[in-house]
C-alpha positions in Angstrom: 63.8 95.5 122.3 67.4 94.7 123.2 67.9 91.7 125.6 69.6 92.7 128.9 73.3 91.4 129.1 73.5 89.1 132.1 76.6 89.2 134.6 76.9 86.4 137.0 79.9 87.2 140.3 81.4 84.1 142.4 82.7 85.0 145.7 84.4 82.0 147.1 85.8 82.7 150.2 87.1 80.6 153.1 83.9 80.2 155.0 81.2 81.0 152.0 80.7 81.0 148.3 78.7 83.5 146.9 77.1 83.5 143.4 75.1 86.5 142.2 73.6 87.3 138.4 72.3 90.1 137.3 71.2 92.1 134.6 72.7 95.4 133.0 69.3 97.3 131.6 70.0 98.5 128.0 68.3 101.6 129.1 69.2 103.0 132.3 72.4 100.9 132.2 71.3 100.2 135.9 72.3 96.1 137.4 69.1 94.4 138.8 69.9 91.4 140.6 68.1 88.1 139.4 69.2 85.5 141.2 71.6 85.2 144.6 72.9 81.8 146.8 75.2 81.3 149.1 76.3 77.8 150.2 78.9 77.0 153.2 82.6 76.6 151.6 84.8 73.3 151.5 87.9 72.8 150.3 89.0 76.3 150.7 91.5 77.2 153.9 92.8 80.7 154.5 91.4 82.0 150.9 93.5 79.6 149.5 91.5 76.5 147.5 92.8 73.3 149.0 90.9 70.6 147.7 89.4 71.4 144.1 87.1 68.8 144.2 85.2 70.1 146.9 85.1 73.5 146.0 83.6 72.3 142.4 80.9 70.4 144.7 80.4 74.1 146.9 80.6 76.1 143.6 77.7 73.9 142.0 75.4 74.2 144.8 75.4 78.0 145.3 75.4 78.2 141.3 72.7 75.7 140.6 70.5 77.5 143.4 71.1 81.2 141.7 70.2 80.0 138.4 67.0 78.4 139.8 66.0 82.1 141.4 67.0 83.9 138.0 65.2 81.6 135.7 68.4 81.0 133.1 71.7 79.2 132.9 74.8 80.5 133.2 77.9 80.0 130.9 80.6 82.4 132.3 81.7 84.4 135.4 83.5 86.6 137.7 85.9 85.3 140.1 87.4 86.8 143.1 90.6 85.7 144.1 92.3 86.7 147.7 95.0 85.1 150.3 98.6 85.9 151.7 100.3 85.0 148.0 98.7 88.5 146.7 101.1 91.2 146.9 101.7 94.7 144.5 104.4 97.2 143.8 104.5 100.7 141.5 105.7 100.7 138.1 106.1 103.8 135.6 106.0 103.9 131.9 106.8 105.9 129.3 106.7 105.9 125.5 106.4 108.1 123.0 103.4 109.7 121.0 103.0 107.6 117.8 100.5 109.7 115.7 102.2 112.3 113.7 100.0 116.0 114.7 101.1 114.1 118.4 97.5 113.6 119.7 97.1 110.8 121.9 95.1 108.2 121.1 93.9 105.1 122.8 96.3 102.8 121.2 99.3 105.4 123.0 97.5 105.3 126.9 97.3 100.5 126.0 101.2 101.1 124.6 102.0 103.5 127.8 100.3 101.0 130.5 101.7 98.0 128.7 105.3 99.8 129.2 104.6 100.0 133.1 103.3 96.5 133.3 106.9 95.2 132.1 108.3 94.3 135.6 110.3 91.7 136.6 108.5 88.9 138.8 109.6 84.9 139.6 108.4 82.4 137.3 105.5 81.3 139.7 104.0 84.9 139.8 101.7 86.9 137.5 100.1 90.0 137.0 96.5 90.1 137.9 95.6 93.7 137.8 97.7 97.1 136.6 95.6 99.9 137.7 97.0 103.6 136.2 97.5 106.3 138.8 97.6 109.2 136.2 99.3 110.3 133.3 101.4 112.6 132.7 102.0 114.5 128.9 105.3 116.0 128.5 106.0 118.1 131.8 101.7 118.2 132.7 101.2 116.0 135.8 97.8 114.6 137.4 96.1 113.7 134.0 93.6 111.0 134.4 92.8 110.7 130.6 94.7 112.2 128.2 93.1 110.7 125.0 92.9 113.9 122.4 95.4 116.2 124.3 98.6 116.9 122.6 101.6 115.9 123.6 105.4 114.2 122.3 105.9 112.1 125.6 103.4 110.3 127.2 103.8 108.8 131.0 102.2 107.0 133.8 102.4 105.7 137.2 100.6 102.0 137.9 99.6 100.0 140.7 100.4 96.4 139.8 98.7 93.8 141.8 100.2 89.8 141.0 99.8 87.0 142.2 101.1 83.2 142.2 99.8 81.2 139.0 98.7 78.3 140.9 96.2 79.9 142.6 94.8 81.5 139.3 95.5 78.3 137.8 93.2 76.5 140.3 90.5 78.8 140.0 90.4 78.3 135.8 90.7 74.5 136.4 87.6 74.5 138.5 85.2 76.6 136.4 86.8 74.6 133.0 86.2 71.6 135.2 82.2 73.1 136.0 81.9 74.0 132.0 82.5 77.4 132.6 84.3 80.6 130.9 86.3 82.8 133.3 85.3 86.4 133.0 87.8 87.7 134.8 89.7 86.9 138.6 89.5 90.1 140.4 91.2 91.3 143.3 88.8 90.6 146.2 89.7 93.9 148.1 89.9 96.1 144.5 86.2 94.6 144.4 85.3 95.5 147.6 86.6 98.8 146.8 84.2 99.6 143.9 80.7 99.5 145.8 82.3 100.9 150.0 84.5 103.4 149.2 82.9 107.1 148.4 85.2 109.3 145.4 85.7 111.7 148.3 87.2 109.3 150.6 89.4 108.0 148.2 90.0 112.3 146.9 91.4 112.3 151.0 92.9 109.4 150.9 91.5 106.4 153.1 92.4 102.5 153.7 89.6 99.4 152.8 90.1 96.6 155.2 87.9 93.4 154.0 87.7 91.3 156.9 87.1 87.6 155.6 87.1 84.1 157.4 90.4 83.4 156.5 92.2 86.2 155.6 91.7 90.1 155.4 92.4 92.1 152.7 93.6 95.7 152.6 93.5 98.6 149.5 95.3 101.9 150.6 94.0 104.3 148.5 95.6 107.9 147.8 94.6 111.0 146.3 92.2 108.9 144.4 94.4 106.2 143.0 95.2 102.7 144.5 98.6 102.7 146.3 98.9 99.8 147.9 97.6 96.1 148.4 98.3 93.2 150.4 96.4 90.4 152.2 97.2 89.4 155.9 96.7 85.7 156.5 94.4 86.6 159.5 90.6 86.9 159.8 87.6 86.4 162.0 87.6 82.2 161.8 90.6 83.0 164.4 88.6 85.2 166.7 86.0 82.2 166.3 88.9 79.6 167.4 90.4 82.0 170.3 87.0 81.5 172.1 86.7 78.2 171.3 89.8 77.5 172.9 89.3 79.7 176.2 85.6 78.6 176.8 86.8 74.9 175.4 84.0 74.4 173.2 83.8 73.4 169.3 84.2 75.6 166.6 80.4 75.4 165.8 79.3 76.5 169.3 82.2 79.1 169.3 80.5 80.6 166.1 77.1 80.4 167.8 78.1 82.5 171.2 80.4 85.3 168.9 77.1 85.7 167.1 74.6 85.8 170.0 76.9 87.9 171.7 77.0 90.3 169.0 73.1 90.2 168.7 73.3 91.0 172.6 75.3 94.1 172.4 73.5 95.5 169.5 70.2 94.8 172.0 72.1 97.0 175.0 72.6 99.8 172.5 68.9 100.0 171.2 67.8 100.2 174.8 66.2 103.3 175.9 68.1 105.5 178.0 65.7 106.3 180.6 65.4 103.7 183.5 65.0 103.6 187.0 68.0 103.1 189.1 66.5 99.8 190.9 65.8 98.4 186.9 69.7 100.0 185.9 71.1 97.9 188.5 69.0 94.8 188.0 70.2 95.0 183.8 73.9 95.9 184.3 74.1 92.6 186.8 72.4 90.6 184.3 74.4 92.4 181.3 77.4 90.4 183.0 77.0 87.3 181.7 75.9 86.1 178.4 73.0 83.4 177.9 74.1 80.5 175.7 71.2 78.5 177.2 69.2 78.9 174.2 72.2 78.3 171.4 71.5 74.5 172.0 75.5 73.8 172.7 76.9 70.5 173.0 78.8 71.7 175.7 76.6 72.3 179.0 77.3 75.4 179.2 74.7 78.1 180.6 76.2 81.5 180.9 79.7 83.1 179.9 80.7 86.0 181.3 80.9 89.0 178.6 83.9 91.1 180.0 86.1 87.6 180.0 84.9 87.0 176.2 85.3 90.8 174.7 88.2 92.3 176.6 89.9 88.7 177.5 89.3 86.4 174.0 88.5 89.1 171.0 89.7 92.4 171.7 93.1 90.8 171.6 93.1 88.9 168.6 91.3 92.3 166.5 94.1 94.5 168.3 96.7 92.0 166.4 95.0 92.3 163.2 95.1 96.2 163.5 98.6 96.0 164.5 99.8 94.1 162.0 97.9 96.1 159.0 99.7 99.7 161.0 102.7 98.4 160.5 102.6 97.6 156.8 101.1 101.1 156.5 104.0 102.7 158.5 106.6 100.8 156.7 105.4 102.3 153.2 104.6 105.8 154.8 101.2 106.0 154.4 100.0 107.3 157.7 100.0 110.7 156.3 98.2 110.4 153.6 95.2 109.1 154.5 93.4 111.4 156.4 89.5 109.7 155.7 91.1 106.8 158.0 89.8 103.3 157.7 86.7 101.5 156.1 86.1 97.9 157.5 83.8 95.5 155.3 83.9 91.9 155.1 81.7 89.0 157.1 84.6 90.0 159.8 83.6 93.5 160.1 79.9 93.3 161.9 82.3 91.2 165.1 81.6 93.4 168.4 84.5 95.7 169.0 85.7 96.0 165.6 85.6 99.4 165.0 86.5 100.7 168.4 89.7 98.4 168.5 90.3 99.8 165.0 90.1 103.7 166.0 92.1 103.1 169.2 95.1 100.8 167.8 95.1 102.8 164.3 94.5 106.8 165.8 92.4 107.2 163.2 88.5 107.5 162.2 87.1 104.2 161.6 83.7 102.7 160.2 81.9 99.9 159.0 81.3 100.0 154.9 78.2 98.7 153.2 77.7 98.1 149.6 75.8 100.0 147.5 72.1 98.9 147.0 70.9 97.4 143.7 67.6 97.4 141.9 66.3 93.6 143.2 68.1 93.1 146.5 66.6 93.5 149.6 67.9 94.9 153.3 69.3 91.3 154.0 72.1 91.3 152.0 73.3 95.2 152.2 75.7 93.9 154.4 79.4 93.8 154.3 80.0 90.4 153.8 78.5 90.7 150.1 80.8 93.7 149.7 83.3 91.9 147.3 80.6 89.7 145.0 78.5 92.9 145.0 81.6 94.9 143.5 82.6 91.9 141.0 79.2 92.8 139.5 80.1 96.5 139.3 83.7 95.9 138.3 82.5 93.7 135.3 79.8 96.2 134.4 82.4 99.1 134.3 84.3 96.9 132.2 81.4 96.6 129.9 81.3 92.8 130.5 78.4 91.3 130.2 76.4 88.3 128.1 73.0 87.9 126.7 72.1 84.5 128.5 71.6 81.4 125.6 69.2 79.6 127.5 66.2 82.0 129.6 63.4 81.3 131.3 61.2 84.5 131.8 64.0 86.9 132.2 63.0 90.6 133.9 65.0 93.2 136.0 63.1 92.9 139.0 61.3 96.6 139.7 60.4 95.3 143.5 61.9 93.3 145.8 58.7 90.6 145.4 60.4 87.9 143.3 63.6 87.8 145.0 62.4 88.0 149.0 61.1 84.5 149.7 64.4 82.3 149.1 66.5 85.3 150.3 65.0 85.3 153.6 64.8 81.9 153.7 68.2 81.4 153.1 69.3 84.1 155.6 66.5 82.2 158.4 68.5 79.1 158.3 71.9 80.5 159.2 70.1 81.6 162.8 71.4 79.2 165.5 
């Protein structure tokens, strides 16, 4: 019986680093997750690594704890790269069809999307990704793969994604550094992409916006194809420091009340709807203010008022965000064509107000994006903040990546959730404040 090929994804982002591995079943060509960690990140500000010496130190720990949980050791893996130095344009390429009877082969679609790759770009820039539109043979447009049709001119229309070579540069120091192969560096929002986004929404045309720490990553996506790319150099750690400055209190307690107050609000909307009016009064007067009693702050600080937190501290900061990302869109003319509106994902994307700030600054419909499930995980992490190292797994698989691990210890694709649950939860219990 064939041995399942192993794919391991590292998500290191600004305020965690994510390590997953699983397995491709030779049969059903399904993933099964083995083994997940997350550890807290260092040395990385803004999606940008900083200090490689500390992110070797964070990407050891959430490694060395994933490989523990799937029972093997791990030689290669997926990287996601993000920050304000990713940017993209459109190219076009054309060449003609080499084989004689003029049926396209593979070698004419690599020669064709070489062609559209040759752009010019500073010395300190290269090409990450080059993702075709469609093709077009001779005067047939819209052809999404024209190997065996017949044809003397061969075309396409790219999206390029690049990026500066230090950054990609760090990233291969510090796995070379850990004594491991690079995969691949993907696109943290083109990752995203592959497990949030439904074919029909990207058939309408729709916009991802992955709402990290640091940073917040956007893929425009239109009549099916990616259009445009870019990362903003804004992301929920500043919605984090806006309240730490108006309620003066660390970062760490800042992070404790957004969360509680989220966990609040989610608590009002569960609620049942029918209560006396004596009770309706007594909750909305308490509703006011927040309890932070409980978050054991350093501050001494009891009770914050909601209405000064949400419409005075956050709604501000995600109207910028919003306002920023509508006028990239505007400027490349892409309001029209995306109908489907806006899919937020990302740690950022589960902050109160998000969506609702989204639909009113944007005018159009909004929502929070999930990843898919796979065969292993558990309701815990089906959340958006494992949207990207979720879709490095799927991007590799669709790549047909994936290695038969050298060194196993009792290898299986989990069929229930039984193996994986305990450190999961665990995990996910000590992040509570």
């Amino acid at each position: 019986m064939a041995k399942p090929a192993v794919i391991t994804a590292i998500d290191l982002g600004t305020d965690k680093c994510i390590t997953l591995i699983a397995a491709i079943d030779p049969e059903t060509k399904g993933l099964g997750v083995l083994g997940m960690a997350a550890s807290v990140s260092r040395g990385v500000k803004k999606s940008q690594i900083v200090d490689l010496e500390q992110v070797q130190e964070t990407i050891t720990e959430s490694l060395d704890a994933a490989e523990r949980m799937a029972g093997l050791e791990v030689h290669s893996a997926y990287f996601s790269l993000s920050g304000a130095h990713i940017s993209s344009q459109n190219s076009k390429g054309v060449v003609a069809v080499a084989a004689p009877n003029q049926e396209i082969a593979s070698d004419d679609v690599a020669r064709v999307i070489e062609a559209a790759r040759a752009i010019s770009l500073p010395a300190d820039r290269e090409v990450l990704h080059v993702i075709p539109h469609d093709f077009t043979v001779d005067a047939q447009t819209g052809i999404k793969d024209p190997i065996g049709m017949t044809g003397i001119r061969l075309e396409t229309e790219t999206h390029i994604i690049t990026a500066m070579s230090t950054a990609l540069r760090n990233v291969t120091k510090c796995a070379h550094d850990l004594g491991l192969e690079v995969d691949g560096i993907v696109f943290s929002g083109l990752a995203a992409s592959e497990v949030v986004l439904t074919e029909t929404e990207k058939e309408l045309g729709v916009v991802l916006i992955d709402i990290g720490a640091g940073s917040t990553a956007v893929c425009a996506y239109v009549e099916g194809a990616l259009t445009y790319s870019a990362v903003f150099p804004v992301g929920a750690r500043h919605i984090t420091q806006d309240i730490a400055l108006g309620c003066r209190v660390s970062l760490d307690s800042a992070e404790k009340i957004k969360l509680a107050l989220s966990q609040e609000i989610l608590a009002e909307l569960n609620r049942p709807a029918a209560e006396s009016k004596e009770a309706l009064a007594k909750r909305k007067k308490q509703d006011e203010k927040l309890d932070v009693s409980k978050l054991n702050l350093n501050e001494q600080v009891d009770s914050l008022s909601k209405k000064t937190l949400i419409e005075g501290i956050m709604v501000p900061r995600i109207k910028e965000v919003f306002v920023l990302i509508g006028k990239e869109l505007q400027k490349n003319n892409l309001f029209p064509l995306i109908p489907a509106g806006f899919v937020l994902t990302g740690g950022g994307a589960e902050t109160i107000g998000m969506v609702e700030v989204a639909k009113r600054t944007l005018n159009l419909p909004a929502r929070i994006g999930k990843p898919m499930v796979l065969q292993g995980m558990i309701e815990d992490i089906h959340k958006p903040s494992f949207a990207t190292s979720i879709g490095l797994l799927y991007y590799a698989k669709q790549k047909g990546s994936g290695k038969v691990a050298s060194k196993t210890l009792n290898i299986k694709l989990p069929n229930s959730v039984g193996d994986v649950v305990k450190p999961i939860v665990n995990f996910f219990k000590s992040l509570i404040p």
